[in-house]
N, CA, C and O atoms as a Tripos MOL2 file, in Angstrom:
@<TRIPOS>MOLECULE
protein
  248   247    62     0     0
PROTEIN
NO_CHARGES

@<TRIPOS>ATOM
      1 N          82.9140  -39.8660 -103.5690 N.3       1 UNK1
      2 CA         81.6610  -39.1450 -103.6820 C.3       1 UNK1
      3 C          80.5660  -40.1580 -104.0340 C.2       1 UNK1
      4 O          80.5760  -40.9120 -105.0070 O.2       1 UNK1
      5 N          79.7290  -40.0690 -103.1990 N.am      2 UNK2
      6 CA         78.4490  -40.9150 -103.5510 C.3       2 UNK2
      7 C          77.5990  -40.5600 -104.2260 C.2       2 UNK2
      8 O          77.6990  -39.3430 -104.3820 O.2       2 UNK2
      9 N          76.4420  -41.1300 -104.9470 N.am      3 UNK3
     10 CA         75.3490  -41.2550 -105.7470 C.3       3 UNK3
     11 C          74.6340  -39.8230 -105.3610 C.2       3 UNK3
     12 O          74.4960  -38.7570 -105.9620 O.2       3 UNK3
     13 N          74.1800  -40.4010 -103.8420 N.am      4 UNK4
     14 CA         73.6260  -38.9590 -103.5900 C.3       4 UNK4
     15 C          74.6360  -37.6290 -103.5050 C.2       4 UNK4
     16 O          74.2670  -36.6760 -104.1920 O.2       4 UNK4
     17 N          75.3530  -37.5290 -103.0610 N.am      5 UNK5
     18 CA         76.4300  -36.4020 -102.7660 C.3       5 UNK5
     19 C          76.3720  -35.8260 -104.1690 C.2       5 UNK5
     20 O          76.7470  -34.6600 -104.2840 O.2       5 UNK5
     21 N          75.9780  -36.4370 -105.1970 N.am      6 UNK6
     22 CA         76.0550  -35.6160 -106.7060 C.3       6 UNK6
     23 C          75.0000  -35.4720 -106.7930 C.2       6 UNK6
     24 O          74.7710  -34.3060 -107.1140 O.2       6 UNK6
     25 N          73.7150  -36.3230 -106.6270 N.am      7 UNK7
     26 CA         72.6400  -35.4390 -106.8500 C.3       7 UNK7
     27 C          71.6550  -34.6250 -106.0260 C.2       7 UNK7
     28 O          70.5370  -34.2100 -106.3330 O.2       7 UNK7
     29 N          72.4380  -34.4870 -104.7630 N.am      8 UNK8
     30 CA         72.1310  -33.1870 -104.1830 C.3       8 UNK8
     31 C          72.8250  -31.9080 -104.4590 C.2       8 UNK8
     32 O          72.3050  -30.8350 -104.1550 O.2       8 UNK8
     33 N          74.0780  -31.9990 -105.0710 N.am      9 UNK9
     34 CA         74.8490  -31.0380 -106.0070 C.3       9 UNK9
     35 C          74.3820  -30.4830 -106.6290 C.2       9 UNK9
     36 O          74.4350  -29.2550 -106.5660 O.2       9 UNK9
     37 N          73.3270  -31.4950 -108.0220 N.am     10 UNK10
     38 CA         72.8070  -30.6740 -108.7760 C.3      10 UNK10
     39 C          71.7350  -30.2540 -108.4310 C.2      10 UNK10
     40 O          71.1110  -29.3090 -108.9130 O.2      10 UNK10
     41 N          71.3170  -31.2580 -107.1600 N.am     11 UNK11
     42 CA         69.4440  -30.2290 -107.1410 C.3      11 UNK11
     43 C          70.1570  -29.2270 -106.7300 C.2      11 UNK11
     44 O          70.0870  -28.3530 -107.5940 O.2      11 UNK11
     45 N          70.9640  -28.8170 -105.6520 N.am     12 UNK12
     46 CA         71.1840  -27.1350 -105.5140 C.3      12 UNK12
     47 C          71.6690  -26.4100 -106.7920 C.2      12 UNK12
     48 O          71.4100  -25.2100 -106.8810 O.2      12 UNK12
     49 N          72.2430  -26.9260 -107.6360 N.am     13 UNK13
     50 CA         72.2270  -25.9700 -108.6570 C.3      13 UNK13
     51 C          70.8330  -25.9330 -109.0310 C.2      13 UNK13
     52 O          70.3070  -24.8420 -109.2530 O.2      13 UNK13
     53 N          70.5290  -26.4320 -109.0750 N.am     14 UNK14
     54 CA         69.2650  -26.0030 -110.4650 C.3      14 UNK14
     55 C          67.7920  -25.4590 -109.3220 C.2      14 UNK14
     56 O          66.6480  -25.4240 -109.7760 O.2      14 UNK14
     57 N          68.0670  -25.1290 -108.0420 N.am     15 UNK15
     58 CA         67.5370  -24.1640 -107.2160 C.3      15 UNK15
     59 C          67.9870  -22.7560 -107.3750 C.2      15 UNK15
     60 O          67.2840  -21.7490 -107.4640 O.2      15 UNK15
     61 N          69.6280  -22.8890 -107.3990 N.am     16 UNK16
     62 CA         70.1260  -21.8710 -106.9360 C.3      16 UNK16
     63 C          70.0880  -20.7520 -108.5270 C.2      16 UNK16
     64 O          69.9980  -19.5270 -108.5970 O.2      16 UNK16
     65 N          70.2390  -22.1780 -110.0460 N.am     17 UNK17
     66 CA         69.8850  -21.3140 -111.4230 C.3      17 UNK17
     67 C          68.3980  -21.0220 -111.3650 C.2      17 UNK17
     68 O          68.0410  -20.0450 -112.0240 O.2      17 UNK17
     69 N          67.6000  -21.5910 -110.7960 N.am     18 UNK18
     70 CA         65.9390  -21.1350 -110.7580 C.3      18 UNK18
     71 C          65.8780  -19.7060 -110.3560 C.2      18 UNK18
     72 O          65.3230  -18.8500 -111.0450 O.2      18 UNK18
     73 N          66.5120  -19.4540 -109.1280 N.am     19 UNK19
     74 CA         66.3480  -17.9220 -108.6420 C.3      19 UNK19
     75 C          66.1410  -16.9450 -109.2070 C.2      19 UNK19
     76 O          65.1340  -16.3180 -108.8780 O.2      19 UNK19
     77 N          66.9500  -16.4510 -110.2150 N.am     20 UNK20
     78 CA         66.8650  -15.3290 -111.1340 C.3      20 UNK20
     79 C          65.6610  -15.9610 -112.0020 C.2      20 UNK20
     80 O          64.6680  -15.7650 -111.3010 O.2      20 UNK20
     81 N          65.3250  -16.5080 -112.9780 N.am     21 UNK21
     82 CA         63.8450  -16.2360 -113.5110 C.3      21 UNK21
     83 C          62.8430  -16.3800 -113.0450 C.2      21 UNK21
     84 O          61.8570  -16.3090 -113.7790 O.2      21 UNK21
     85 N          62.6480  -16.6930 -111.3520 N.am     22 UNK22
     86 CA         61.8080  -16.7690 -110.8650 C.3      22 UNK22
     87 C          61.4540  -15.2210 -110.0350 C.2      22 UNK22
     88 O          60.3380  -14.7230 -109.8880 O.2      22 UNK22
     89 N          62.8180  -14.6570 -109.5510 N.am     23 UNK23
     90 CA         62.5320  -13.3440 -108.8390 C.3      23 UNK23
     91 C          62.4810  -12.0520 -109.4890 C.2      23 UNK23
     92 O          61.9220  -10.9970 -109.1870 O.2      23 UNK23
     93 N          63.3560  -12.4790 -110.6530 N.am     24 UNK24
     94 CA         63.5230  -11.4900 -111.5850 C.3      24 UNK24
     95 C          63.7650  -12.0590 -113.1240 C.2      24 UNK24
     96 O          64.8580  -12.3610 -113.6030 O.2      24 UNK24
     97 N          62.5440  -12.1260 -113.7440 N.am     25 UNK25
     98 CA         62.0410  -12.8300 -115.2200 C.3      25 UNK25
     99 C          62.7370  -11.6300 -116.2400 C.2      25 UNK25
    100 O          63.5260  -11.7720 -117.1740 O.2      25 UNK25
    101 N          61.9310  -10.0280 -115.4990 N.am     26 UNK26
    102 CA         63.0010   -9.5110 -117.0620 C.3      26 UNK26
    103 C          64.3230   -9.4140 -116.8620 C.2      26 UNK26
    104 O          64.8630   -9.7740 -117.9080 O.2      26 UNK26
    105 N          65.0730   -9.1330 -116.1130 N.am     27 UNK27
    106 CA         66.5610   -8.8610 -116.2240 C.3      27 UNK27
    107 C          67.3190  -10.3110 -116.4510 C.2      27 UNK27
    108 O          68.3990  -10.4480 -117.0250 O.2      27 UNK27
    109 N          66.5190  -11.3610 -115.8770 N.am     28 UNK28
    110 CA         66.8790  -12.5800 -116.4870 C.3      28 UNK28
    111 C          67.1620  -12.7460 -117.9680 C.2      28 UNK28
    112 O          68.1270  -13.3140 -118.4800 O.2      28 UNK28
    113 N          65.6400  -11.8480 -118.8480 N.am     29 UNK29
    114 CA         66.0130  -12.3630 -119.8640 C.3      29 UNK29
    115 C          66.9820  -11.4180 -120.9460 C.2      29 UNK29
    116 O          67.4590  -11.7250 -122.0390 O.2      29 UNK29
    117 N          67.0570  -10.1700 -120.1750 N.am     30 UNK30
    118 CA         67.6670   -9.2310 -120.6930 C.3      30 UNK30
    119 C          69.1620   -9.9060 -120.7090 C.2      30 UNK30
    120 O          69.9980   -9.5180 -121.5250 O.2      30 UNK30
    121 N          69.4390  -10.9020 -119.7910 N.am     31 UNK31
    122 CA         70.7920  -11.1870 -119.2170 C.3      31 UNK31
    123 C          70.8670  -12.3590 -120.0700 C.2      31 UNK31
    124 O          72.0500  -12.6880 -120.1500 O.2      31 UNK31
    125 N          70.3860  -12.8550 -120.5010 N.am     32 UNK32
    126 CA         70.3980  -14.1270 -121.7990 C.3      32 UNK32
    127 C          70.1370  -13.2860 -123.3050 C.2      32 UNK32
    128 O          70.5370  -13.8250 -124.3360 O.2      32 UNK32
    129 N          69.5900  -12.2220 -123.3540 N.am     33 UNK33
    130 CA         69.3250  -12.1420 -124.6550 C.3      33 UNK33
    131 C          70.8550  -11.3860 -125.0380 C.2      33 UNK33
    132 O          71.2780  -11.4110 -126.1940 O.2      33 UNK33
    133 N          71.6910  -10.6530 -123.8040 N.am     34 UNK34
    134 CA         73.0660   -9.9620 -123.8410 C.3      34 UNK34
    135 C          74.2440  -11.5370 -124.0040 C.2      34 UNK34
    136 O          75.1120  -11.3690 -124.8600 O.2      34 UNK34
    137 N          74.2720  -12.3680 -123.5680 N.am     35 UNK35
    138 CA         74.5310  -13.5410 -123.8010 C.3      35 UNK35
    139 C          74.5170  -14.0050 -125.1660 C.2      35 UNK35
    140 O          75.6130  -14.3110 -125.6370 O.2      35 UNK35
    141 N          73.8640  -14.0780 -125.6330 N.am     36 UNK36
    142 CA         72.8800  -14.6450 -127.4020 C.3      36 UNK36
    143 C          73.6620  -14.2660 -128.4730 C.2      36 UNK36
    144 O          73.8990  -14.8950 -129.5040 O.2      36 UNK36
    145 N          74.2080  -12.6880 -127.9680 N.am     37 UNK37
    146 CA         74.8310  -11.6050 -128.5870 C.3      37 UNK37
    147 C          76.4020  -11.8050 -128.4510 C.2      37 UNK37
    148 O          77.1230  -10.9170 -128.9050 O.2      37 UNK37
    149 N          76.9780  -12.9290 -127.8480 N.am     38 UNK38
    150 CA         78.1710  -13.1150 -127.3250 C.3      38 UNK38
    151 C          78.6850  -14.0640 -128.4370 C.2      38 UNK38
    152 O          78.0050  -14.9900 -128.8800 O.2      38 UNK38
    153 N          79.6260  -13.8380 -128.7490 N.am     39 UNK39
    154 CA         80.5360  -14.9950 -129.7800 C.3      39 UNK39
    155 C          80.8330  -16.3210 -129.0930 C.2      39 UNK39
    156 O          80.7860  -16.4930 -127.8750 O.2      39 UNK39
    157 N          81.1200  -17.1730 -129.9380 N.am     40 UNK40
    158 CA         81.0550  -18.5730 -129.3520 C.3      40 UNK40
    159 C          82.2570  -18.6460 -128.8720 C.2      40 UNK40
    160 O          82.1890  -19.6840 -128.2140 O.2      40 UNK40
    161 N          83.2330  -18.2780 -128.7640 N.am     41 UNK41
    162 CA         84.7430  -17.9820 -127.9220 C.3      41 UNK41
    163 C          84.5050  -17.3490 -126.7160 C.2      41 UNK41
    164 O          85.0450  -17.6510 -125.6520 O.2      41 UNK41
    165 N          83.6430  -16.4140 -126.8970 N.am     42 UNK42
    166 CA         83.3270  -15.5250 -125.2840 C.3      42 UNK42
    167 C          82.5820  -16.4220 -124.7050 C.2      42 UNK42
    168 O          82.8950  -16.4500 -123.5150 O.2      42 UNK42
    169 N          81.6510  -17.2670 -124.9670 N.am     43 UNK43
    170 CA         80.7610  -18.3120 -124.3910 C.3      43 UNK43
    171 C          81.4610  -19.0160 -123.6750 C.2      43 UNK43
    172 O          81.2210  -19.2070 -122.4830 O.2      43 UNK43
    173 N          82.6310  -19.6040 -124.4320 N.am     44 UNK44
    174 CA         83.3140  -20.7720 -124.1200 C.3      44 UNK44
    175 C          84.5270  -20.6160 -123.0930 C.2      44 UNK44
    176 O          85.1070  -21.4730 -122.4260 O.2      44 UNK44
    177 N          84.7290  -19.1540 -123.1940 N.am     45 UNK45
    178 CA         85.7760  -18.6130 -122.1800 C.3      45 UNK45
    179 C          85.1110  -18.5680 -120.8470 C.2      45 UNK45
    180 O          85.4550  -19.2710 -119.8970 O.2      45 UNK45
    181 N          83.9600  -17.5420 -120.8240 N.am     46 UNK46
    182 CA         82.9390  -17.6770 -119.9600 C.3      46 UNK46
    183 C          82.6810  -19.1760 -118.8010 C.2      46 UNK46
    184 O          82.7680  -19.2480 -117.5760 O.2      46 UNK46
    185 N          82.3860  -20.0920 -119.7170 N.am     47 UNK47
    186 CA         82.0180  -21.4570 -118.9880 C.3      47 UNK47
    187 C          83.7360  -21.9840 -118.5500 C.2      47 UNK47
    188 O          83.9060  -22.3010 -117.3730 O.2      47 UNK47
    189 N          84.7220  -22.0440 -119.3310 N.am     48 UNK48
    190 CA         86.0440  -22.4090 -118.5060 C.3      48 UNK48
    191 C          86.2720  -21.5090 -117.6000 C.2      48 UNK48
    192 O          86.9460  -22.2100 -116.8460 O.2      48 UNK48
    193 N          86.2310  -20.5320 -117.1120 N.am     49 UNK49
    194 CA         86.2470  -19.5180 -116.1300 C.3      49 UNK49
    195 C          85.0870  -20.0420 -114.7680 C.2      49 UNK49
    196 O          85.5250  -20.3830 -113.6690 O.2      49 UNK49
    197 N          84.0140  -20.0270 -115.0050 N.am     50 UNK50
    198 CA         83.1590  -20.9590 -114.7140 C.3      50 UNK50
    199 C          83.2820  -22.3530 -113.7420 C.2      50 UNK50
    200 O          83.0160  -22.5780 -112.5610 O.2      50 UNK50
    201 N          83.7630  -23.0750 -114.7330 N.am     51 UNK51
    202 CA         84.1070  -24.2060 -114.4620 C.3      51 UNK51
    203 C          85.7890  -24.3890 -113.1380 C.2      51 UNK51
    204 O          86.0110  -24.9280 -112.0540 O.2      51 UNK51
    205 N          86.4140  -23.7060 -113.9700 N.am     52 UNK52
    206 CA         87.6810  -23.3390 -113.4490 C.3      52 UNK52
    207 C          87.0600  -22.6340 -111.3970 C.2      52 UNK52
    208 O          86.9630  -23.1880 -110.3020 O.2      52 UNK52
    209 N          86.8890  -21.6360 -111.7650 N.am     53 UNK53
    210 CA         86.6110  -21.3540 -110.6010 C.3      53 UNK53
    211 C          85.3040  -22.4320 -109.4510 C.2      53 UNK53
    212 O          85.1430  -22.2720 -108.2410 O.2      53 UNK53
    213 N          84.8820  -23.0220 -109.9690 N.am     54 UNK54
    214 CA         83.8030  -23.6410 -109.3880 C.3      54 UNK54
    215 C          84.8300  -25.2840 -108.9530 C.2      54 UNK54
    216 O          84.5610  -25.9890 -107.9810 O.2      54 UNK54
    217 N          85.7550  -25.5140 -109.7560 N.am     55 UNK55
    218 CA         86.9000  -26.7130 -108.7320 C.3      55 UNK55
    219 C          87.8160  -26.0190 -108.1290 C.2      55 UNK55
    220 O          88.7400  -26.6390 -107.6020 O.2      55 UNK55
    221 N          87.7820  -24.5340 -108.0580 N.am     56 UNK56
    222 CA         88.8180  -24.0050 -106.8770 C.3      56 UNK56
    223 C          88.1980  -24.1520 -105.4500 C.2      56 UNK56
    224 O          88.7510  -24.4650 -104.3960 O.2      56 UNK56
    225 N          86.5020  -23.7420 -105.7890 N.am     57 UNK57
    226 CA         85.6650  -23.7400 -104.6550 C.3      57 UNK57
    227 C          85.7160  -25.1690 -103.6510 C.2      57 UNK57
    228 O          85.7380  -25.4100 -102.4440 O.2      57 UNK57
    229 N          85.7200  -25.9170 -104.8930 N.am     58 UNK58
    230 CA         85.4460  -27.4570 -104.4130 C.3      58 UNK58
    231 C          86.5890  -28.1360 -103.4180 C.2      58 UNK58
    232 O          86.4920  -28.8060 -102.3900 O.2      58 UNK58
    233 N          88.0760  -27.5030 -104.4400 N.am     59 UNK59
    234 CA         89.1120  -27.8490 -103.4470 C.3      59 UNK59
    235 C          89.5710  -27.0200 -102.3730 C.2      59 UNK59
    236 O          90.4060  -27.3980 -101.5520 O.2      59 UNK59
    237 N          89.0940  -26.0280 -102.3760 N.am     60 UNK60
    238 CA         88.8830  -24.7240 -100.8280 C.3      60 UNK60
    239 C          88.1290  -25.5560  -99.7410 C.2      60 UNK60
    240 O          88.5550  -25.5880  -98.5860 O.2      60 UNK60
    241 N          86.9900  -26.2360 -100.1280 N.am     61 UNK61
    242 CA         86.0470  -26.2330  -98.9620 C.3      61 UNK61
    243 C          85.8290  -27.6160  -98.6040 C.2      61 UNK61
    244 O          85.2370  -27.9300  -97.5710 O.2      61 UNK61
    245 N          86.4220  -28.6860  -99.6670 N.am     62 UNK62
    246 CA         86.0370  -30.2740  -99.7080 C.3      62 UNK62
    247 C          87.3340  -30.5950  -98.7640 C.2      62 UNK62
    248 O          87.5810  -31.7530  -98.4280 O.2      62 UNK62
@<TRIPOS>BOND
     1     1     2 1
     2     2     3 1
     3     3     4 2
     4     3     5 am
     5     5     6 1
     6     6     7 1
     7     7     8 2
     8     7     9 am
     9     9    10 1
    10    10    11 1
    11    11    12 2
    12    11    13 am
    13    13    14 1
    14    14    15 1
    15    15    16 2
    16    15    17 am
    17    17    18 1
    18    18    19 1
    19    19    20 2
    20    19    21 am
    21    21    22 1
    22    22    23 1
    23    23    24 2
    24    23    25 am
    25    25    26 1
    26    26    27 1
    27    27    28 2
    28    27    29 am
    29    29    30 1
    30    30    31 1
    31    31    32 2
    32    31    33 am
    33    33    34 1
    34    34    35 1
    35    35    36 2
    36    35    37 am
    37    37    38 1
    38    38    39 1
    39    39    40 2
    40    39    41 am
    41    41    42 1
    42    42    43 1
    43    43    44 2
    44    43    45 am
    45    45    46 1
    46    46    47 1
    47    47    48 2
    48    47    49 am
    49    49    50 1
    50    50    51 1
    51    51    52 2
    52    51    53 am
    53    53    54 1
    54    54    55 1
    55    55    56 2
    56    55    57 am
    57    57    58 1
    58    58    59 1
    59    59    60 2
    60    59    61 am
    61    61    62 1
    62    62    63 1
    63    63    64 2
    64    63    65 am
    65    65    66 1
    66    66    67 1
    67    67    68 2
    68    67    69 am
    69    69    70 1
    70    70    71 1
    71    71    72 2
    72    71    73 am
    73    73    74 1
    74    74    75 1
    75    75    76 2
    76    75    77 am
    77    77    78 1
    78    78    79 1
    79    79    80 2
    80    79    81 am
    81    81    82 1
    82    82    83 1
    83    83    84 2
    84    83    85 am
    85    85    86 1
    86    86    87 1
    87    87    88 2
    88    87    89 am
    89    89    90 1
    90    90    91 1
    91    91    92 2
    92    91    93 am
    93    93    94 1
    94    94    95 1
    95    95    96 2
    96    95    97 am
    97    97    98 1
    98    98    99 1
    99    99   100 2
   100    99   101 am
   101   101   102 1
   102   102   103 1
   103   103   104 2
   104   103   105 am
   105   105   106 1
   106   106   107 1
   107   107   108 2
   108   107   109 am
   109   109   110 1
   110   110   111 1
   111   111   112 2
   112   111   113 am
   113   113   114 1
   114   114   115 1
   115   115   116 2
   116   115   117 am
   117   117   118 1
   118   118   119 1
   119   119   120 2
   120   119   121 am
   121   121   122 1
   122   122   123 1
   123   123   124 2
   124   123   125 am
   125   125   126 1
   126   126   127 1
   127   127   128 2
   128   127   129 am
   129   129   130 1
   130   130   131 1
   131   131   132 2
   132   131   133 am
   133   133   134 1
   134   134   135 1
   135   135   136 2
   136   135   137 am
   137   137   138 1
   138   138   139 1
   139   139   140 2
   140   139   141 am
   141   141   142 1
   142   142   143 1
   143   143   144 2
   144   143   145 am
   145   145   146 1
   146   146   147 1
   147   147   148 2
   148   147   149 am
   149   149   150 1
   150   150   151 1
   151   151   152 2
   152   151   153 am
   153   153   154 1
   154   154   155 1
   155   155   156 2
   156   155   157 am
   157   157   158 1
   158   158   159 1
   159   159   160 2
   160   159   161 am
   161   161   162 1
   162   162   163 1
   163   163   164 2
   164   163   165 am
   165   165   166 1
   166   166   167 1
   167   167   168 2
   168   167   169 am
   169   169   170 1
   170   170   171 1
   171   171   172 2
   172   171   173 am
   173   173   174 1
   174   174   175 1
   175   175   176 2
   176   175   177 am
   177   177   178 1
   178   178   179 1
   179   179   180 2
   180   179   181 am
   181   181   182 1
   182   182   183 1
   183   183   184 2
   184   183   185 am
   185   185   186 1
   186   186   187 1
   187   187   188 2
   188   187   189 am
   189   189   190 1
   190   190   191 1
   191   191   192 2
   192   191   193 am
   193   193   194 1
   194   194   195 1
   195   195   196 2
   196   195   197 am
   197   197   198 1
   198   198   199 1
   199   199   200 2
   200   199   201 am
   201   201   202 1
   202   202   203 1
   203   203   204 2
   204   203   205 am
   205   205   206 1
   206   206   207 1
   207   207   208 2
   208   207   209 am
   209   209   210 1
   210   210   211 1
   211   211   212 2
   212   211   213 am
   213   213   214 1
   214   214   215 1
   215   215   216 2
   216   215   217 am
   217   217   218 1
   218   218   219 1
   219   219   220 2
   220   219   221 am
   221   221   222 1
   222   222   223 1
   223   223   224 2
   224   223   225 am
   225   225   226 1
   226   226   227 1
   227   227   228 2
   228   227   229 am
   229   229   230 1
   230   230   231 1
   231   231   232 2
   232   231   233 am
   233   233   234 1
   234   234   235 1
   235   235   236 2
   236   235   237 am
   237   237   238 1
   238   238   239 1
   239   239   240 2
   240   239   241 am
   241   241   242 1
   242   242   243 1
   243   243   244 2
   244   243   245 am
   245   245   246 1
   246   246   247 1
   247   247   248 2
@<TRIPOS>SUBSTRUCTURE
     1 UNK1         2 RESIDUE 1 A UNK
     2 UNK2         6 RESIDUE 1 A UNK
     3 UNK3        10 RESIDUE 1 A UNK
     4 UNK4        14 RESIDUE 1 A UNK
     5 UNK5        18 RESIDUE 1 A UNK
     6 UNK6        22 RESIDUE 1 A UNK
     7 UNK7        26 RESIDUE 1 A UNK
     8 UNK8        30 RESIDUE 1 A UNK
     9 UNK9        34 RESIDUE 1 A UNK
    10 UNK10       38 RESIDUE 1 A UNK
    11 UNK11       42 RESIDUE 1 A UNK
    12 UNK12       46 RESIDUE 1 A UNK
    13 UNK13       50 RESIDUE 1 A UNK
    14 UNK14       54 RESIDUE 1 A UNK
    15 UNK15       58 RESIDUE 1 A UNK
    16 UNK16       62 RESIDUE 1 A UNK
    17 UNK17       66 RESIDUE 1 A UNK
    18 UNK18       70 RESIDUE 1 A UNK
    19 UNK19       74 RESIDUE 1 A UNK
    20 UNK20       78 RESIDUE 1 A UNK
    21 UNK21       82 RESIDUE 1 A UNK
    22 UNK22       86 RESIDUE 1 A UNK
    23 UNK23       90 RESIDUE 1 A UNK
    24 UNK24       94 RESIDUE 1 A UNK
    25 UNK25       98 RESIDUE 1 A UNK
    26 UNK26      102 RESIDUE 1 A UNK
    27 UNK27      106 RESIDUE 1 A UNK
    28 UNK28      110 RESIDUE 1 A UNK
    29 UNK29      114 RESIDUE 1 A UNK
    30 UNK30      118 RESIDUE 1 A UNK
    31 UNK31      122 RESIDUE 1 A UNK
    32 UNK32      126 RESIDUE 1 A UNK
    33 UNK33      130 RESIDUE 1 A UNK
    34 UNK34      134 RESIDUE 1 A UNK
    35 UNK35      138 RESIDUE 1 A UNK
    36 UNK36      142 RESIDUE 1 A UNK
    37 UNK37      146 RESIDUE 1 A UNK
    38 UNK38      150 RESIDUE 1 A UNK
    39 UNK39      154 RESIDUE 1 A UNK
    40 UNK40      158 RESIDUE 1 A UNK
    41 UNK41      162 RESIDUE 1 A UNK
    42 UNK42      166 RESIDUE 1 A UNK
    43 UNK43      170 RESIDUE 1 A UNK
    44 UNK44      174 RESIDUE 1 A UNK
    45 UNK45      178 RESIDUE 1 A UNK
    46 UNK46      182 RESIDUE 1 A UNK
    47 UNK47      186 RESIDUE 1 A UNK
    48 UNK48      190 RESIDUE 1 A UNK
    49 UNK49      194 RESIDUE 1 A UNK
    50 UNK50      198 RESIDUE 1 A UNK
    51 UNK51      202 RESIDUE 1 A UNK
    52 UNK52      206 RESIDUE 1 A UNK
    53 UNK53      210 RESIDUE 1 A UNK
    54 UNK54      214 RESIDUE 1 A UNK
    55 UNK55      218 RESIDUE 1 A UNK
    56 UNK56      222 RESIDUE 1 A UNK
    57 UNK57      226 RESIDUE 1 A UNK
    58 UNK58      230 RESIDUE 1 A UNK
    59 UNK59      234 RESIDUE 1 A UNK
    60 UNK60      238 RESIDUE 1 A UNK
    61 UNK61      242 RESIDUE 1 A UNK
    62 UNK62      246 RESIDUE 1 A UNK
């Protein structure tokens, strides 16, 4: 993987995380402030789930 190949990765993420507070600001924040409210175990389960599924994608399609 090259230099660029990662940071065109993240510019699409951080297009694809822009979307929601840009199209939709309140349910965005309704959807972070329900988040806020989440224990730091549910957070953390959350992002390995996350994460987990996002290198299944990688090895599906790479």
């Amino acid at each position: 993987m090259t230099l660029d190949t990662l940071l065109s990765a993240l510019a699409l993420v951080l297009v694809i995380e822009g979307l929601m507070p840009l199209f939709g600001p309140r349910r965005w924040r309704s959807v972070f402030e329900q988040v806020l409210a989440l224990g730091d175990g549910q957070i953390r389960f959350i992002g390995l789930i996350s994460v987990l599924t996002g290198l299944l994608l990688l090895l599906l399609f790479s």
